[in-house]
PyMOL CGO cylinders between C-alpha atoms (Angstrom):
from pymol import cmd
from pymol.cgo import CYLINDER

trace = [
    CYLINDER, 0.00, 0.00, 0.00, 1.38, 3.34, -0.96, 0.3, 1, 1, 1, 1, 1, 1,
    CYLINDER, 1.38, 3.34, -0.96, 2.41, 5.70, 1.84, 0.3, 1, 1, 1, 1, 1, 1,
    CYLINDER, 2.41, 5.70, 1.84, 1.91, 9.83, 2.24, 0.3, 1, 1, 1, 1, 1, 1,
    CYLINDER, 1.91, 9.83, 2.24, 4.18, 12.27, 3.60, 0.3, 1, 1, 1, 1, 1, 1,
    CYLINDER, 4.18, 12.27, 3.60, 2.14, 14.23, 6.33, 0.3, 1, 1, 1, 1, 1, 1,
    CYLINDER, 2.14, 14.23, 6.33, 2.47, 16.83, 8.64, 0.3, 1, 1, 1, 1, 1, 1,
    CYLINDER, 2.47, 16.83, 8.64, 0.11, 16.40, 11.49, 0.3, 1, 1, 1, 1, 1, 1,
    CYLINDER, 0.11, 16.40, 11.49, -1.23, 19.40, 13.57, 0.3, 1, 1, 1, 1, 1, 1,
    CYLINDER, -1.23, 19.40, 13.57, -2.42, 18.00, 17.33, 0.3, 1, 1, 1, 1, 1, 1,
    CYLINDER, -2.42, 18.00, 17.33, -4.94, 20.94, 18.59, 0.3, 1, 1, 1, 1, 1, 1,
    CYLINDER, -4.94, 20.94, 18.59, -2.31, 21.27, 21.02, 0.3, 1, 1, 1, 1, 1, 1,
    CYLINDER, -2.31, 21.27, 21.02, 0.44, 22.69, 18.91, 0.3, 1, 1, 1, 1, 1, 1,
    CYLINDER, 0.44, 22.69, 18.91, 2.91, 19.68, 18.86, 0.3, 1, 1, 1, 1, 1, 1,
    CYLINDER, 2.91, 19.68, 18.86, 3.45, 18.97, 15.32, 0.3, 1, 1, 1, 1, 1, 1,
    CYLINDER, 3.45, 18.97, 15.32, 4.20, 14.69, 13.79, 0.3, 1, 1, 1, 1, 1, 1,
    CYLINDER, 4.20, 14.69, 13.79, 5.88, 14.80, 10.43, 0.3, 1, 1, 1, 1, 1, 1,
    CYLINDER, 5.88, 14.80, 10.43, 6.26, 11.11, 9.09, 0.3, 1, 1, 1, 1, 1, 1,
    CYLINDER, 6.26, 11.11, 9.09, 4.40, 8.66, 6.65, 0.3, 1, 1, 1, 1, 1, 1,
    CYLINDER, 4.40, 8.66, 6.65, 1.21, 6.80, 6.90, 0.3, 1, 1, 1, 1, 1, 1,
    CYLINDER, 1.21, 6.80, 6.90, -0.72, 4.12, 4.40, 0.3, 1, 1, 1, 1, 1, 1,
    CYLINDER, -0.72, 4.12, 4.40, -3.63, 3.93, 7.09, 0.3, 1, 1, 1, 1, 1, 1,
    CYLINDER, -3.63, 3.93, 7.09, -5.18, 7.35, 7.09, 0.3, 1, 1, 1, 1, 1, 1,
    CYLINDER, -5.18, 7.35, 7.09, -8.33, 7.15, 5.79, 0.3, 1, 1, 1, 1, 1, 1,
    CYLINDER, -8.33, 7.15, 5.79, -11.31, 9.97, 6.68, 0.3, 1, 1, 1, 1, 1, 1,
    CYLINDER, -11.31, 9.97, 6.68, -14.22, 7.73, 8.00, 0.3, 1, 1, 1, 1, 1, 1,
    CYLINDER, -14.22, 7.73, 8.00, -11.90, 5.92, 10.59, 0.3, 1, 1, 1, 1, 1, 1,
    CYLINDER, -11.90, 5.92, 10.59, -11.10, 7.47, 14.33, 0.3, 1, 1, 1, 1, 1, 1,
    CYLINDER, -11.10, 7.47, 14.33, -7.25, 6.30, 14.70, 0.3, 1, 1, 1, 1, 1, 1,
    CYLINDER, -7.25, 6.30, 14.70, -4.40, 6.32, 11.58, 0.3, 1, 1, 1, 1, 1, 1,
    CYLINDER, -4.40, 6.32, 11.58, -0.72, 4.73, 11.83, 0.3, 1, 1, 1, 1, 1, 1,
    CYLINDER, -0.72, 4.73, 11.83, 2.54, 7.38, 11.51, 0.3, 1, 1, 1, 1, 1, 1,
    CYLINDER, 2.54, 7.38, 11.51, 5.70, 6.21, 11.24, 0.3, 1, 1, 1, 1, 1, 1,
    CYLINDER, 5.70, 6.21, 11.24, 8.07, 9.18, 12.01, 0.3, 1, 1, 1, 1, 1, 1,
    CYLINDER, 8.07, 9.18, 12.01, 10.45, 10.90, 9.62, 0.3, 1, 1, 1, 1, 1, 1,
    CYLINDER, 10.45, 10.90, 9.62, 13.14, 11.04, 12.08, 0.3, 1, 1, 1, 1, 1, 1,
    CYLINDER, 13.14, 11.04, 12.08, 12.73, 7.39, 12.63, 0.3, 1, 1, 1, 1, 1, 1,
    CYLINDER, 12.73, 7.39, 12.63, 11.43, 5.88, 16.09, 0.3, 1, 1, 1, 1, 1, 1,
    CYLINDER, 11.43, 5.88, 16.09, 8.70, 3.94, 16.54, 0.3, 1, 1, 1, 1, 1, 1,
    CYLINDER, 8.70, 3.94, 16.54, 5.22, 4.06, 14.51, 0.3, 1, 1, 1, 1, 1, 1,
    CYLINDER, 5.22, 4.06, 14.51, 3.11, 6.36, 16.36, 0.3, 1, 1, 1, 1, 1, 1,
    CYLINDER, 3.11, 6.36, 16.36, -1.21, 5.27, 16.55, 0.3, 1, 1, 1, 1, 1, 1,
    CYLINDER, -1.21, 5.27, 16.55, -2.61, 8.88, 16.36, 0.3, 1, 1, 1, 1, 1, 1,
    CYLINDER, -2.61, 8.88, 16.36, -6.20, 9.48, 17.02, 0.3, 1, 1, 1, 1, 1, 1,
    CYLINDER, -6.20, 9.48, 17.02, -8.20, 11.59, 14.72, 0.3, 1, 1, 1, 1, 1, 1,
    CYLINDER, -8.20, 11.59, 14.72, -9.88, 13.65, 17.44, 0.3, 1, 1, 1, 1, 1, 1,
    CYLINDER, -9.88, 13.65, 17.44, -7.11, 15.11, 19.16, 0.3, 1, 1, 1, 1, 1, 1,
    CYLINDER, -7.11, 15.11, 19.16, -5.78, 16.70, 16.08, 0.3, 1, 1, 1, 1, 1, 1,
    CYLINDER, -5.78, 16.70, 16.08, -6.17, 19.93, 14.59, 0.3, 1, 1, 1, 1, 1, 1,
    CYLINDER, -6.17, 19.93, 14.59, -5.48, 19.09, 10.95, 0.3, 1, 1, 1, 1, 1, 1,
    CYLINDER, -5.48, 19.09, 10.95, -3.50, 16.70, 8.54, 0.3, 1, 1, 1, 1, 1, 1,
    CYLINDER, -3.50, 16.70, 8.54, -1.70, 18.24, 6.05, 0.3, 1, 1, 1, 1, 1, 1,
    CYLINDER, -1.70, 18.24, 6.05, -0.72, 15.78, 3.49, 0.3, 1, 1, 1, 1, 1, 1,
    CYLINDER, -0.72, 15.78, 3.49, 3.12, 17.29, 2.07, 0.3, 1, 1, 1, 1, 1, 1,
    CYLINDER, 3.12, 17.29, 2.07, 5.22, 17.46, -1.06, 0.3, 1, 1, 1, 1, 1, 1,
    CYLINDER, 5.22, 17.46, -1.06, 8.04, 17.28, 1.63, 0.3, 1, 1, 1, 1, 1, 1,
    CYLINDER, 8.04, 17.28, 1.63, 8.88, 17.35, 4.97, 0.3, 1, 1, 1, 1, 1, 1,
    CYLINDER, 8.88, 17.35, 4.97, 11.15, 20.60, 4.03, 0.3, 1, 1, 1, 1, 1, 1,
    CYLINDER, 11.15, 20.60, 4.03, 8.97, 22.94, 2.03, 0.3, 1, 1, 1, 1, 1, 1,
    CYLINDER, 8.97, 22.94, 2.03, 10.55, 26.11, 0.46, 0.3, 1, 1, 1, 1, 1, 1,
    CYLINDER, 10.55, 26.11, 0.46, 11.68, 28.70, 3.68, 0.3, 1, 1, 1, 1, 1, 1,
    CYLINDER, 11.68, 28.70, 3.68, 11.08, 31.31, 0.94, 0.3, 1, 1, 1, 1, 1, 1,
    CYLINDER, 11.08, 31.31, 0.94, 7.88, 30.38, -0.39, 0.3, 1, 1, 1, 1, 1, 1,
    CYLINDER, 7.88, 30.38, -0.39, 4.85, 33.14, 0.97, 0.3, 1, 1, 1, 1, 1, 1,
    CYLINDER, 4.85, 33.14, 0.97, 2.19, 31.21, 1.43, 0.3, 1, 1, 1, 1, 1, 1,
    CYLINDER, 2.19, 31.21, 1.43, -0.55, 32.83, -0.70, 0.3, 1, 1, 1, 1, 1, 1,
    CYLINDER, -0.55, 32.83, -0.70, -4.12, 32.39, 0.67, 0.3, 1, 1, 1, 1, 1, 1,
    CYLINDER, -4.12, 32.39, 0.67, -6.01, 33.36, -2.64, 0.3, 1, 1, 1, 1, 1, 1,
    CYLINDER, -6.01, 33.36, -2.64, -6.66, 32.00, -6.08, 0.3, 1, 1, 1, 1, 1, 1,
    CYLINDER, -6.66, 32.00, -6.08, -4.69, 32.26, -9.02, 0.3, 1, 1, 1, 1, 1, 1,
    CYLINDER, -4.69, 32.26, -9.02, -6.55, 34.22, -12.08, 0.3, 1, 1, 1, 1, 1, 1,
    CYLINDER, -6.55, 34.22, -12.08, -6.25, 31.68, -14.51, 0.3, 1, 1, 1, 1, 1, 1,
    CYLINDER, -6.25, 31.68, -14.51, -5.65, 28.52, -12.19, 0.3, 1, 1, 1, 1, 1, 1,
    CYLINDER, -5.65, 28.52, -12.19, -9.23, 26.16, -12.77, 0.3, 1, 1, 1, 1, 1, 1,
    CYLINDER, -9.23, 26.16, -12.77, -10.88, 25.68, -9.46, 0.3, 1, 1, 1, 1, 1, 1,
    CYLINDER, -10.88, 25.68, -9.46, -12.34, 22.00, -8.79, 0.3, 1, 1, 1, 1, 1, 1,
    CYLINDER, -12.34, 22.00, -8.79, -15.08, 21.53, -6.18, 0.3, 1, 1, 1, 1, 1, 1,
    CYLINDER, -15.08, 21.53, -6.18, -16.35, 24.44, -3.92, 0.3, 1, 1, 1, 1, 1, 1,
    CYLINDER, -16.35, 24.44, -3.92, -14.18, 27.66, -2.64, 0.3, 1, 1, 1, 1, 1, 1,
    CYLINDER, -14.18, 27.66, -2.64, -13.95, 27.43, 1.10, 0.3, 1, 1, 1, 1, 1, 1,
    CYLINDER, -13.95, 27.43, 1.10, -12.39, 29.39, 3.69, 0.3, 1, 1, 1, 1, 1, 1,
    CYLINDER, -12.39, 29.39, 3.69, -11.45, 27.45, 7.21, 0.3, 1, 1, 1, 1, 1, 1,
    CYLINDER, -11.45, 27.45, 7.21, -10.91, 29.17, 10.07, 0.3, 1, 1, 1, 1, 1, 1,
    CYLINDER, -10.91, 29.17, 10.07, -9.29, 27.28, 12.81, 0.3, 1, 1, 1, 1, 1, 1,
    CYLINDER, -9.29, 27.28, 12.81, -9.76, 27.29, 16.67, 0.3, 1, 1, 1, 1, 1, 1,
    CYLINDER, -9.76, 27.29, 16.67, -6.01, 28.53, 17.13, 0.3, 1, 1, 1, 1, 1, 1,
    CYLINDER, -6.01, 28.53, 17.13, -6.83, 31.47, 14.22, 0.3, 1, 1, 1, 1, 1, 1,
    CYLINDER, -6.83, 31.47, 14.22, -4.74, 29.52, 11.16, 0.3, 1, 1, 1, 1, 1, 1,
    CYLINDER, -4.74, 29.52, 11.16, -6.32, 29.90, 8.35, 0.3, 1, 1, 1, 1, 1, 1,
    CYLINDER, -6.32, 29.90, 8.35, -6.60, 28.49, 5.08, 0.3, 1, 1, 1, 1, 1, 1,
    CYLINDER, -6.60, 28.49, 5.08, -8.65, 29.34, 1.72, 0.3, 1, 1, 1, 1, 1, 1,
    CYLINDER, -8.65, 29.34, 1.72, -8.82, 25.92, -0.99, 0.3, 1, 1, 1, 1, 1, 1,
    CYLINDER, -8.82, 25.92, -0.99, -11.47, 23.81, -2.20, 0.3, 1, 1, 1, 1, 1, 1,
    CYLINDER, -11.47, 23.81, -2.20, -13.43, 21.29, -1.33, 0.3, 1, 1, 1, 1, 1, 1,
    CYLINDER, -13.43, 21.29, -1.33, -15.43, 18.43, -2.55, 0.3, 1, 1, 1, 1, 1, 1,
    CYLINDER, -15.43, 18.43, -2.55, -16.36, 16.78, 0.47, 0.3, 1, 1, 1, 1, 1, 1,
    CYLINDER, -16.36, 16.78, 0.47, -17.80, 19.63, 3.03, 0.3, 1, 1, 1, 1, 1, 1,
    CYLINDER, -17.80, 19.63, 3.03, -20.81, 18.35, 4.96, 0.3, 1, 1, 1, 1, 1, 1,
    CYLINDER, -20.81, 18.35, 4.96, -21.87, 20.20, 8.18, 0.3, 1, 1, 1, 1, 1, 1,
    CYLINDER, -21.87, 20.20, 8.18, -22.22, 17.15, 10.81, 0.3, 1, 1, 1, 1, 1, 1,
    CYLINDER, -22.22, 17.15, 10.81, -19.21, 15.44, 9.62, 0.3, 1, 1, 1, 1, 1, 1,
    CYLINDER, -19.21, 15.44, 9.62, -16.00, 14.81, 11.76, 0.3, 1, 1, 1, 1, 1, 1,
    CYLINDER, -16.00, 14.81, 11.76, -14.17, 16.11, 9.00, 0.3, 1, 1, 1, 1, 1, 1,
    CYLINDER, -14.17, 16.11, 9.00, -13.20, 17.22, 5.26, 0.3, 1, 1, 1, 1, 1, 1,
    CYLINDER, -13.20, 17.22, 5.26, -10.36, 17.63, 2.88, 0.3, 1, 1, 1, 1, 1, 1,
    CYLINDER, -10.36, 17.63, 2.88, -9.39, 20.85, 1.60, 0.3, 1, 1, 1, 1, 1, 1,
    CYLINDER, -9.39, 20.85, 1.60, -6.99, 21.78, -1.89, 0.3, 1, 1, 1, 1, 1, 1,
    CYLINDER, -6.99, 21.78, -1.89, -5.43, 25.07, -0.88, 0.3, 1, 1, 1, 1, 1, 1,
    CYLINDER, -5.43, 25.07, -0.88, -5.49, 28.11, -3.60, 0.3, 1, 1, 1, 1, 1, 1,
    CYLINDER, -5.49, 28.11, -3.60, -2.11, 28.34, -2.68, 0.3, 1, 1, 1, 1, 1, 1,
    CYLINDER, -2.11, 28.34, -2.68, -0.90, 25.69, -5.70, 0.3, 1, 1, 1, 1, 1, 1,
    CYLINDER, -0.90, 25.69, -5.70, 3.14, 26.67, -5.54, 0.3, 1, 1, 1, 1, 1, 1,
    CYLINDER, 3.14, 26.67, -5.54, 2.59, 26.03, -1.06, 0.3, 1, 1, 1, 1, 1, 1,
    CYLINDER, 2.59, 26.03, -1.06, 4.50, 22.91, 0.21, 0.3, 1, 1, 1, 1, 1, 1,
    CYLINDER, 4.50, 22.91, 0.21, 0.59, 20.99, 1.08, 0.3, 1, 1, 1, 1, 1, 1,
    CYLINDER, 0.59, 20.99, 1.08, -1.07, 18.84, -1.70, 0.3, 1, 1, 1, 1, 1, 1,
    CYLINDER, -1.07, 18.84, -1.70, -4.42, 18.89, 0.69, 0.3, 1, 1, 1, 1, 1, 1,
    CYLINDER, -4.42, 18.89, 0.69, -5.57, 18.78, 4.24, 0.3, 1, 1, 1, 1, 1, 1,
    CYLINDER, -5.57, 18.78, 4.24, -7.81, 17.14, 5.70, 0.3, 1, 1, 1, 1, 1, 1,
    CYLINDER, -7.81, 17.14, 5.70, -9.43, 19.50, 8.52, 0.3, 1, 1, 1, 1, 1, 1,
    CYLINDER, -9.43, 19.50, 8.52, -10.94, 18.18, 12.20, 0.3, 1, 1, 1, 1, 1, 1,
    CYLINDER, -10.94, 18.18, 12.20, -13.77, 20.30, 12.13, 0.3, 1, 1, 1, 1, 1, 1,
    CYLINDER, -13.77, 20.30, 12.13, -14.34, 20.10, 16.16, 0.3, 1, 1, 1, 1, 1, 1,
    CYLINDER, -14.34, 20.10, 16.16, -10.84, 21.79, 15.51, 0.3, 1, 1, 1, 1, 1, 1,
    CYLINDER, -10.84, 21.79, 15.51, -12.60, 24.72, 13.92, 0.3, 1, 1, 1, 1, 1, 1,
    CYLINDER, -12.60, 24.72, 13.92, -13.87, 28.30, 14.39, 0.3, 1, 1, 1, 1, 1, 1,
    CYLINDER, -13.87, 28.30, 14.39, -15.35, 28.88, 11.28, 0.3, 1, 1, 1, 1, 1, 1,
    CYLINDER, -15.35, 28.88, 11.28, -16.05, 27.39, 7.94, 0.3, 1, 1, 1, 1, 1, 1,
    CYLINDER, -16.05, 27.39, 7.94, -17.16, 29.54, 4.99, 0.3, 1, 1, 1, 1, 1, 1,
    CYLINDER, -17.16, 29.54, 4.99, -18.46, 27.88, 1.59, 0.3, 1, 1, 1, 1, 1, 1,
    CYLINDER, -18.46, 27.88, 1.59, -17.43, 30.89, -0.54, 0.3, 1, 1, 1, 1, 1, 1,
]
cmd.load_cgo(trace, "trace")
């Protein structure tokens, strides 16, 4: 099964980069196994803020992340703009957005940022804004 470099937020700030070939939305608890090595960490869905799902564990230092669309760049699925409990926030698109769900993935506008998608906890949330 493949595996997907991720970055995962914890509401509480601490921060898990690693891989995982478990995640999947509808299920409470996902596999990591850490990019500095160590062992394979069980993480549980609802004590996370986010999962950002990387190009690499790096990303560009110089990049700005840019919270807007391009003019010119096609959008697929609906413009959204998540606002979360710690006041992060990101603008993307989203196919998936159901109020009552534990959670959703989210394309950010920002297609040159280090993050493919994200899936957002939305108990993790101040505010989400179909745009």
């Amino acid at each position: 099964m493949p595996s997907n470099r991720i970055v995962a937020h914890w509401s509480d700030g601490r921060l898990t980069k690693g891989s995982t070939s478990d995640f999947l939305p509808t299920r409470d608890v996902f596999h990591v196994a850490p990019a500095d090595s160590g062992p394979v960490v069980a993480v549980k869905v609802s004590e996370l803020k986010a999962v950002f799902f990387v190009k690499d564990f790096v990303g560009d230092p110089g990049h700005r992340r840019r919270n807007a669309f391009e003019a010119g760049v096609p959008v697929v699925g609906r413009r959204v703009r998540v606002v979360f409990s710690d006041g992060e926030e990101i603008i993307g698109t989203t196919q998936a957005y159901q109020p009552g769900r534990a959670g959703f993935f989210v394309v950010p506008a920002d297609v040159h940022g280090n993050t493919d998608r994200c899936f957002v906890v939305v108990a993790a949330t101040r505010e989400v804004v179909l745009l």
